[in-house]
py3Dmol code that shows the C-alpha trace and the ligand (Angstrom):
import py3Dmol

protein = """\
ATOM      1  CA  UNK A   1      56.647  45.621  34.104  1.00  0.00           C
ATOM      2  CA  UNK A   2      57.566  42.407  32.664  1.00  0.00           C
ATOM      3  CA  UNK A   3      54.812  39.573  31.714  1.00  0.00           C
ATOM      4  CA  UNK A   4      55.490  37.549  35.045  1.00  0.00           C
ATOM      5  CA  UNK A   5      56.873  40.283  37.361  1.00  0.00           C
ATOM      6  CA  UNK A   6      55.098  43.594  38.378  1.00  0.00           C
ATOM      7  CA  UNK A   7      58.485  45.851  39.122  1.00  0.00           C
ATOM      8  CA  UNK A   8      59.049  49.194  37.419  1.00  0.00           C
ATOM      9  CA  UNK A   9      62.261  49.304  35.480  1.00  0.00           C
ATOM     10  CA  UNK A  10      64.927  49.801  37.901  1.00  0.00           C
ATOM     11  CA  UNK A  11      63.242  48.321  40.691  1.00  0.00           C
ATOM     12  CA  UNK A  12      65.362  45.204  40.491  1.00  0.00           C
ATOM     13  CA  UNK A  13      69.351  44.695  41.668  1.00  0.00           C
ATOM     14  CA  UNK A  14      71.676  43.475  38.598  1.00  0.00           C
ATOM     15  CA  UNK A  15      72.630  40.655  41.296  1.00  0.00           C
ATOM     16  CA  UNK A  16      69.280  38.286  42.153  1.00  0.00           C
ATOM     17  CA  UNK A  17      69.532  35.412  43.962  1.00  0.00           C
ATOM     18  CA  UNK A  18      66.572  32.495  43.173  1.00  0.00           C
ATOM     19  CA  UNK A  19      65.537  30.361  45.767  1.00  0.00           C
ATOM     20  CA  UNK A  20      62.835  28.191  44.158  1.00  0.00           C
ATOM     21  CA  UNK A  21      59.817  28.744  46.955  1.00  0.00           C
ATOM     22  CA  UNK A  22      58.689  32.516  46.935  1.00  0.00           C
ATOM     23  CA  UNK A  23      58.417  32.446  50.717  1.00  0.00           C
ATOM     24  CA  UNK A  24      61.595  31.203  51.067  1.00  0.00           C
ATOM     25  CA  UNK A  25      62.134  34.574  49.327  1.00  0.00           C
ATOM     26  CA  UNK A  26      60.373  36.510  52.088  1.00  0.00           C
ATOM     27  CA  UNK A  27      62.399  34.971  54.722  1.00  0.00           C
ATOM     28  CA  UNK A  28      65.649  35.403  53.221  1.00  0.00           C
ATOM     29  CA  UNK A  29      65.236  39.044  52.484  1.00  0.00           C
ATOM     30  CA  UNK A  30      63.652  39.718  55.933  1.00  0.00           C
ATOM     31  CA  UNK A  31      66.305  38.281  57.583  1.00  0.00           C
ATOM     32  CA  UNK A  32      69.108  39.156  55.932  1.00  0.00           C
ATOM     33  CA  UNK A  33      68.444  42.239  54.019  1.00  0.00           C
ATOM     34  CA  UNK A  34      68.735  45.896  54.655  1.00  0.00           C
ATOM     35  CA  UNK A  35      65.765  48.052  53.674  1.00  0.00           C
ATOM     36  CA  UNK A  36      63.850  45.446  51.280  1.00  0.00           C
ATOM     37  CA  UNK A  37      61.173  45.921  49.394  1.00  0.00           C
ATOM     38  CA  UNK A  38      58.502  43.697  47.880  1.00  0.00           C
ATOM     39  CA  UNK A  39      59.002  44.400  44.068  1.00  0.00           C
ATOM     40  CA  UNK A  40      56.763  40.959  43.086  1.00  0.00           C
ATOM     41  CA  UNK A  41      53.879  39.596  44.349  1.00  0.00           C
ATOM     42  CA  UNK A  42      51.771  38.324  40.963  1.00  0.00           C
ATOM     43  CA  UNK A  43      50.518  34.862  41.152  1.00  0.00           C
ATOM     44  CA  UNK A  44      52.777  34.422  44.787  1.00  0.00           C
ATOM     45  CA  UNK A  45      56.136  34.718  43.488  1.00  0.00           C
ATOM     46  CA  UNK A  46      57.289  37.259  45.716  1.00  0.00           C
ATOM     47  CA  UNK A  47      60.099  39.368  44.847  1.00  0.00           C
ATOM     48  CA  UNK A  48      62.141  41.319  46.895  1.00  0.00           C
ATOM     49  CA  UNK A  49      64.977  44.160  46.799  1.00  0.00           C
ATOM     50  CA  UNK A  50      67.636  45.676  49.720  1.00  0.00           C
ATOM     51  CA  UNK A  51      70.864  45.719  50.515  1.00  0.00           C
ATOM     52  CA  UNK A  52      73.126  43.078  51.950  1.00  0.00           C
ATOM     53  CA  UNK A  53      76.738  45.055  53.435  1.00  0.00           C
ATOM     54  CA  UNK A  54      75.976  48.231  51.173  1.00  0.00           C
ATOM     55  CA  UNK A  55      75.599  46.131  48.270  1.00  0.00           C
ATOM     56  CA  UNK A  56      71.658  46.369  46.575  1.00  0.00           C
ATOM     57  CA  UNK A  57      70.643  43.092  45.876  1.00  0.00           C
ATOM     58  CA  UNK A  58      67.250  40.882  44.921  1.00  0.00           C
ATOM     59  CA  UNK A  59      65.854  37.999  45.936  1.00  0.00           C
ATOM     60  CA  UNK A  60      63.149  36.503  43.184  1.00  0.00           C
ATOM     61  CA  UNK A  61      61.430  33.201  43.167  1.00  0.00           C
ATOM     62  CA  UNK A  62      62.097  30.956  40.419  1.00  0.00           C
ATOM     63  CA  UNK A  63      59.559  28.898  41.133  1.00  0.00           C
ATOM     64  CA  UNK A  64      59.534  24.986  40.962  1.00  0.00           C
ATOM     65  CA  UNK A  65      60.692  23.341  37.658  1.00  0.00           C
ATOM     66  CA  UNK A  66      62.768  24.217  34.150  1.00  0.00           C
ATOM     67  CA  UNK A  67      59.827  26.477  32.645  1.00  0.00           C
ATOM     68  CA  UNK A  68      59.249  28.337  35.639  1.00  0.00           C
ATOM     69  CA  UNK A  69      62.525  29.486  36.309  1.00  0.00           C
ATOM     70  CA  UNK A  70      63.145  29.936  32.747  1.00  0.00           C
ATOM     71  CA  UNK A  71      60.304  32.474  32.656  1.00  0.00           C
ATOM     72  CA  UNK A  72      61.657  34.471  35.456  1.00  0.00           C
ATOM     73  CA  UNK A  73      65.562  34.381  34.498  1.00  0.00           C
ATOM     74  CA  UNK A  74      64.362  35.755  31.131  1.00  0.00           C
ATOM     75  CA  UNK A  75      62.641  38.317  32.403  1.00  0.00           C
ATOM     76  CA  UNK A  76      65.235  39.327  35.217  1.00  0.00           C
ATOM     77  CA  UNK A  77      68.066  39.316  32.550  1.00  0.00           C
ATOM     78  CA  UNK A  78      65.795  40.615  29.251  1.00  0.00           C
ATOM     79  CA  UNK A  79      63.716  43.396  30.648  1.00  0.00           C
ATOM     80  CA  UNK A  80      65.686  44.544  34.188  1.00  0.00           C
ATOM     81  CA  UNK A  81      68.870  43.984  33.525  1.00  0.00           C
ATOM     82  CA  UNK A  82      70.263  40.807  36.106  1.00  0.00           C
ATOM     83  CA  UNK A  83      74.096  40.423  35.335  1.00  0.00           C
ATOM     84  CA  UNK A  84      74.230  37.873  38.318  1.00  0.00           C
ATOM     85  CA  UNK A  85      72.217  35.466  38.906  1.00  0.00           C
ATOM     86  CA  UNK A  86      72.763  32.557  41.941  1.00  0.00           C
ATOM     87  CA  UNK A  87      70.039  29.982  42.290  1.00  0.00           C
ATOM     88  CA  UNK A  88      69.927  29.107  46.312  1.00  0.00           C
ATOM     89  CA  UNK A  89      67.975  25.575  46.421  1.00  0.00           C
ATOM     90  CA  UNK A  90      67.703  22.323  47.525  1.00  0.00           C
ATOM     91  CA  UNK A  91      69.024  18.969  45.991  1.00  0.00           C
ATOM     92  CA  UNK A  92      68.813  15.299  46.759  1.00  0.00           C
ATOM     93  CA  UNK A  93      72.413  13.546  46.830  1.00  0.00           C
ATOM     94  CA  UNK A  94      73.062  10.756  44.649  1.00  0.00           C
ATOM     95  CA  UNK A  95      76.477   9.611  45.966  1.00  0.00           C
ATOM     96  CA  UNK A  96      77.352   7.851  49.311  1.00  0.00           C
ATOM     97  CA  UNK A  97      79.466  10.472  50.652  1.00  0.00           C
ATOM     98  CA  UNK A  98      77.285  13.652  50.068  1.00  0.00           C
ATOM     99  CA  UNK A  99      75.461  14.366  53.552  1.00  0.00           C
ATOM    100  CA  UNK A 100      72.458  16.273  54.400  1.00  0.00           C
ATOM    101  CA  UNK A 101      73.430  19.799  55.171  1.00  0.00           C
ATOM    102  CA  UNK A 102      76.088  19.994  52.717  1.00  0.00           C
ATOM    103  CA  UNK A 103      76.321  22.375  49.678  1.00  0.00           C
ATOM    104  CA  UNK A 104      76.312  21.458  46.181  1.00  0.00           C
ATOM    105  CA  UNK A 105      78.072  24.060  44.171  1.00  0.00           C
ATOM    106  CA  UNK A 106      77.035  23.272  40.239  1.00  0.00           C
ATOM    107  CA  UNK A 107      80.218  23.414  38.173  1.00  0.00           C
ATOM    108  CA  UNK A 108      77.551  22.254  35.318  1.00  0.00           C
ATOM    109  CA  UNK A 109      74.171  20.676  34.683  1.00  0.00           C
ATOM    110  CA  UNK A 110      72.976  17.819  32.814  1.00  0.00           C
ATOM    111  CA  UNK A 111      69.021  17.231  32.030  1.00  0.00           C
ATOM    112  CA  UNK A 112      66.708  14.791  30.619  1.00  0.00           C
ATOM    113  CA  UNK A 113      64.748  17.932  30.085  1.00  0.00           C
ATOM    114  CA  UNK A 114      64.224  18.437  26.124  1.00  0.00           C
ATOM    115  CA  UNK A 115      65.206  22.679  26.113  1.00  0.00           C
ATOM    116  CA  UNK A 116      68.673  22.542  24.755  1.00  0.00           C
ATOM    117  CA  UNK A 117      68.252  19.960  22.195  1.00  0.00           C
ATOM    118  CA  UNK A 118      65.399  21.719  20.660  1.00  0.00           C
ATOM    119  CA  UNK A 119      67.798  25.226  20.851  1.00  0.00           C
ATOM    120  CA  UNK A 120      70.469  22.990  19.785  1.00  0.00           C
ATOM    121  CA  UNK A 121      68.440  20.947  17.041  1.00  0.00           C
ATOM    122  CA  UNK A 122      69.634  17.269  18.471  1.00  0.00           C
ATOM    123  CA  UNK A 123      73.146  18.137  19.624  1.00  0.00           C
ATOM    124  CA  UNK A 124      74.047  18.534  23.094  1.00  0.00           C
ATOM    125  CA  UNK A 125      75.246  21.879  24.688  1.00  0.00           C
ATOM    126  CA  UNK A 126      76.843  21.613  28.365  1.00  0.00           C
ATOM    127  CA  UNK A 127      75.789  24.193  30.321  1.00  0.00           C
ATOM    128  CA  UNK A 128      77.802  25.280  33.141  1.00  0.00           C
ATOM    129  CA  UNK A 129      78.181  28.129  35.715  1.00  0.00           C
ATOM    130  CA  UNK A 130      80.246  31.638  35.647  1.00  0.00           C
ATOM    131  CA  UNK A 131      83.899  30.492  36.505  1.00  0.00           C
ATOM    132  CA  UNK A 132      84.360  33.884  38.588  1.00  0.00           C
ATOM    133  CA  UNK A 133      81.613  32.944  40.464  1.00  0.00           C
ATOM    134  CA  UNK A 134      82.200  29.395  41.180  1.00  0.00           C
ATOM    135  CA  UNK A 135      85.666  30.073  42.241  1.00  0.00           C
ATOM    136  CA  UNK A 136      84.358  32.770  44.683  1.00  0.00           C
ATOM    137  CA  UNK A 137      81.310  30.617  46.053  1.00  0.00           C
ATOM    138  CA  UNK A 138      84.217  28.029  46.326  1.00  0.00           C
ATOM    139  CA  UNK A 139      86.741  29.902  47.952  1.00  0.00           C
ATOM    140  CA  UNK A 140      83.990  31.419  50.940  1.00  0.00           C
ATOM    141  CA  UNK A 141      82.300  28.370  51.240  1.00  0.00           C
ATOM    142  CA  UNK A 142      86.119  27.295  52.434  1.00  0.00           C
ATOM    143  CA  UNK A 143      86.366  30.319  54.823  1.00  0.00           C
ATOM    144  CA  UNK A 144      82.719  30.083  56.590  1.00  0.00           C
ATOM    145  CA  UNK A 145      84.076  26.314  57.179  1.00  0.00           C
ATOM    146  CA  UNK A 146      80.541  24.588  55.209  1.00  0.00           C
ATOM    147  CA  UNK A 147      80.982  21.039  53.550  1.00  0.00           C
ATOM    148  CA  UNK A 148      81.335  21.585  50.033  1.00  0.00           C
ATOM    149  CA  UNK A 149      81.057  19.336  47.067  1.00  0.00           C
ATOM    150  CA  UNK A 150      81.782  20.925  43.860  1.00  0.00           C
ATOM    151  CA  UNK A 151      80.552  18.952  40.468  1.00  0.00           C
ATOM    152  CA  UNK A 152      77.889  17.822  37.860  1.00  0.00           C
ATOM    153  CA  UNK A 153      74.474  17.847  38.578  1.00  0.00           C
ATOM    154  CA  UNK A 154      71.022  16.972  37.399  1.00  0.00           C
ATOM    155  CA  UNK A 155      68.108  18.844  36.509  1.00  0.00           C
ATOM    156  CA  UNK A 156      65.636  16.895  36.343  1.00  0.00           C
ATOM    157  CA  UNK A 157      61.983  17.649  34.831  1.00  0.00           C
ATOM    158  CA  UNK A 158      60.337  15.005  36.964  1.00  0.00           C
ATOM    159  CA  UNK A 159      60.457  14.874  40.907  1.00  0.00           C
ATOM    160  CA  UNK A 160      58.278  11.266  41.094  1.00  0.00           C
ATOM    161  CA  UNK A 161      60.249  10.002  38.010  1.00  0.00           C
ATOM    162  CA  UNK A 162      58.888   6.846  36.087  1.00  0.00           C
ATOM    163  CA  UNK A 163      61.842   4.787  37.070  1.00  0.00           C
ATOM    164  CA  UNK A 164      63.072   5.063  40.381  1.00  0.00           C
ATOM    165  CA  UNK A 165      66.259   3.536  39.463  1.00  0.00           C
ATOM    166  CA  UNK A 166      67.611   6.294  36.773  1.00  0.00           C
ATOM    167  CA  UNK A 167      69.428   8.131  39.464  1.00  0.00           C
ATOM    168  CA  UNK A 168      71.721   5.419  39.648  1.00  0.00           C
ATOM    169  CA  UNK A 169      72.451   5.579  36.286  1.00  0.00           C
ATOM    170  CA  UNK A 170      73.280   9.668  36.202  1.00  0.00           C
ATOM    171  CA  UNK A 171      75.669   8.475  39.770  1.00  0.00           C
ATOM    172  CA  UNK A 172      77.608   6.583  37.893  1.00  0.00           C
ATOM    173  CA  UNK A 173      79.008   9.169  35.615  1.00  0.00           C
ATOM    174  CA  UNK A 174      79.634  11.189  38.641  1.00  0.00           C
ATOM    175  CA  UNK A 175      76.905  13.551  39.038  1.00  0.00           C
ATOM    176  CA  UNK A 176      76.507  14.634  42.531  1.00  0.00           C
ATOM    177  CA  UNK A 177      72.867  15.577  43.134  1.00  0.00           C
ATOM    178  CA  UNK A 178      68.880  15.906  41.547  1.00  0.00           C
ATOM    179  CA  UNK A 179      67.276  19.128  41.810  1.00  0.00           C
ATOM    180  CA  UNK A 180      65.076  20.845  38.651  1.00  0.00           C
ATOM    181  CA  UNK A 181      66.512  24.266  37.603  1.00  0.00           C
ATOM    182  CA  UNK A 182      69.705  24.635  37.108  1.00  0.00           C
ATOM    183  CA  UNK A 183      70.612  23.724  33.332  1.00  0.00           C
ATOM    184  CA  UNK A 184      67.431  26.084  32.204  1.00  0.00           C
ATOM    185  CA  UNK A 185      69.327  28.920  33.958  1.00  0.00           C
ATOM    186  CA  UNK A 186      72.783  27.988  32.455  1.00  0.00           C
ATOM    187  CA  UNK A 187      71.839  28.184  29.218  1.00  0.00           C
ATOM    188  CA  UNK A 188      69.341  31.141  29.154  1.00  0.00           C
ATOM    189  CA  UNK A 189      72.668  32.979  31.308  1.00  0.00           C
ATOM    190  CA  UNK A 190      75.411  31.236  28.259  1.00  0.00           C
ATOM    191  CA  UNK A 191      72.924  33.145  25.344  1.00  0.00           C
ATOM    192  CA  UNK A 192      72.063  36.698  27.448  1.00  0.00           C
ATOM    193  CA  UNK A 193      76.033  36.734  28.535  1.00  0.00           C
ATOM    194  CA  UNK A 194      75.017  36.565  32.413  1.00  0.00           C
ATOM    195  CA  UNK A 195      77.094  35.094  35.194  1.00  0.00           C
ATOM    196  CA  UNK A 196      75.083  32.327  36.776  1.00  0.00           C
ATOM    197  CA  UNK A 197      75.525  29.666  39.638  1.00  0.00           C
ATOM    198  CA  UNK A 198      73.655  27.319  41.250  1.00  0.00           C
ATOM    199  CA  UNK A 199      74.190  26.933  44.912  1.00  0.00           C
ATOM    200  CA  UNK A 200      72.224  24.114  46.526  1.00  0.00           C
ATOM    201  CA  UNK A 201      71.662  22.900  49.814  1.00  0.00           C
ATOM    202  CA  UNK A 202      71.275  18.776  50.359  1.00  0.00           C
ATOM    203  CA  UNK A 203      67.587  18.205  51.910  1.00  0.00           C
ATOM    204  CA  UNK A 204      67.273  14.444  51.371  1.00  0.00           C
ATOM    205  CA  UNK A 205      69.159  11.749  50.285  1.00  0.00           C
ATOM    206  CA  UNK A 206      68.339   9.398  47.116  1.00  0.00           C
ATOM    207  CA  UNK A 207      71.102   6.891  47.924  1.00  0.00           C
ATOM    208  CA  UNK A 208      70.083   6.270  51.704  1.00  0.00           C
ATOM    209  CA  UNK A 209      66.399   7.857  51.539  1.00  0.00           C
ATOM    210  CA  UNK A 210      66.713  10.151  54.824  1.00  0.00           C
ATOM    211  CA  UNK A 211      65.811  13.581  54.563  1.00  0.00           C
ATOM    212  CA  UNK A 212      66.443  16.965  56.595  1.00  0.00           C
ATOM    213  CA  UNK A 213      64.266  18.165  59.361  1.00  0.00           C
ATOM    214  CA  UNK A 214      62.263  21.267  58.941  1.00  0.00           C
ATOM    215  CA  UNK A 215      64.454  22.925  61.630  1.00  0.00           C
ATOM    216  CA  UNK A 216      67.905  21.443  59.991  1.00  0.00           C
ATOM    217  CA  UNK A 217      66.527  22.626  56.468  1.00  0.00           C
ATOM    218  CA  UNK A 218      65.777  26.266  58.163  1.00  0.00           C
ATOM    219  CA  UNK A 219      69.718  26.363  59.373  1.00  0.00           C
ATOM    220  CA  UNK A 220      71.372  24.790  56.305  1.00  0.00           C
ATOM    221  CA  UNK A 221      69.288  27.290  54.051  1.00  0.00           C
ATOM    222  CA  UNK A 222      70.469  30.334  56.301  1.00  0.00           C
ATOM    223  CA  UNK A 223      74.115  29.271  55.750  1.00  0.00           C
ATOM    224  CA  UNK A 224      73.453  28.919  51.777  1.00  0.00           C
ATOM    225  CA  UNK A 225      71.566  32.279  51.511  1.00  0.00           C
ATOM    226  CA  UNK A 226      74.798  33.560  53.431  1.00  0.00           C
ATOM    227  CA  UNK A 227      77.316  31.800  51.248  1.00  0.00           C
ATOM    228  CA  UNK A 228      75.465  33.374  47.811  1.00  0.00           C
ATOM    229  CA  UNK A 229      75.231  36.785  49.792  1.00  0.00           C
ATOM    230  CA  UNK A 230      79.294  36.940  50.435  1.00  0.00           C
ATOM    231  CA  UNK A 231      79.925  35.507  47.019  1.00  0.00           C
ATOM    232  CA  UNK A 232      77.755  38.338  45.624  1.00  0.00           C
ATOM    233  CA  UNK A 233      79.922  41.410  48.039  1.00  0.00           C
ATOM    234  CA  UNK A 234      83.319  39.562  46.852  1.00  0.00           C
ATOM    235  CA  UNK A 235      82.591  39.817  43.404  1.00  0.00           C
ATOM    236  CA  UNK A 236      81.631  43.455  43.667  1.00  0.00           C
TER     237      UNK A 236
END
"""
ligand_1 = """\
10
HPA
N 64.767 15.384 43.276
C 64.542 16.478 42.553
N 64.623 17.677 43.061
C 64.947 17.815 44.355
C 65.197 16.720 45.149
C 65.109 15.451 44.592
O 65.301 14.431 45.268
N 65.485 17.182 46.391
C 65.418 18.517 46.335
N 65.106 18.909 45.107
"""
view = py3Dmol.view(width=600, height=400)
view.addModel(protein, "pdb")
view.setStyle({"model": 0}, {"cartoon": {"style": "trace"}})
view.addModel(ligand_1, "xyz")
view.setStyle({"model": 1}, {"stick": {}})
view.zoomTo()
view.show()
């Protein structure tokens, strides 16, 4: 047992994927898992293990937020042993020609969250995903036919932030999307030599303020859950 997660040593695939609610966790490994178990259940954030085409994989929530998936990546990769690690979430689009229902594959993330410049007293570190992975995500997301955008994002430590504006600002330079996890698991995967990659599905729009049905956010997370799943049997 870790601090955060009740599983004995063992218990736990080295490939997790990290959706960010718990019982998003549930459905995923229900639905597309063989034989899973419930290795997690303290304080909700249900954990779960099977196999997906022979291969044994997990499914742990991360939680909402920087700390709280920083808690749980350290654990998965400290004290069981995670070599891969794919974040399946959600993101809001912050250029024109990003639509709801497509996928944001995170070649890196940028913050306004203060964790790397404190690690890296002042100076800034770019975190960014496992090439291998990235160019496998990349090169199924092309054969299952899914609309992919590929690119910088933001991870962001506030959801209502103080100036509604400030997306603008990270659009210009390119970023593609706001969601608040992914640089926290870059770097914690960068330092404990892990292969990370955020895969994220686009549930609302900042640029055009529209947002995804609950039955369109139920189909576009099936088809990310499947996307990380292949990605994880291709890699081996
Ligand atoms: N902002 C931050 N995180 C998010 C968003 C957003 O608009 N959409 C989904 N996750």
């Amino acid at each position: 047992m870790s601090l955060h997660i009740a599983a004995d040593k063992g218990a736990i695939a080295e490939t997790v994927l990290m959706p960010g609610d718990p019982l998003r966790a549930r459905y995923a490994a229900d639905k597309f898992l063989e034989n899973a178990v419930c290795h997690n259940e303290v304080r909700g954030m249900y954990g779960f293990t099977g196999t997906y085409k022979g291969k044994r994989i997990s499914i742990q929530g991360s939680g909402m937020g920087q700390p709280s998936i920083g808690i749980y990546a350290y654990e998965l990769m400290s004290f069981y042993g995670a070599k891969t690690i794919m974040r399946i979430g959600s993101c809001g689009a912050v250029q024109p020609q990003i639509e709801l229902r497509d996928i944001v594959l995170a070649m890196s993330a940028s913050t306004n969250g203060g964790n790397n410049r404190n690690i890296f007293k002042g100076m800034d570190f770019a975190p960014c995903a496992d090439a291998e992975l990235f160019l496998t995500a990349a090169k199924k997301a092309e054969e299952m036919k899914l609309r992919v955008h590929s690119g910088n994002i933001l991870s962001s430590d506030n959801f209502y932030d103080d100036d509604p504006e400030i997306w603008k600002l990270w659009a210009k330079f390119g970023v593609l999307a706001i969601e608040m996890e992914t640089s926290m698991l870059y770097t914690l995967a960068a330092k404990m030599g892990v292969k990370a990659l955020a895969i994220c599905t686009v549930s609302d729009s900042i640029v055009n303020e529209t947002l995804l049905s609950s039955e369109d956010r139920e189909r576009s997370f099936d088809e990310m859950i499947l996307l990380a799943l292949e990605t994880a049997v291709e890699i081996g």
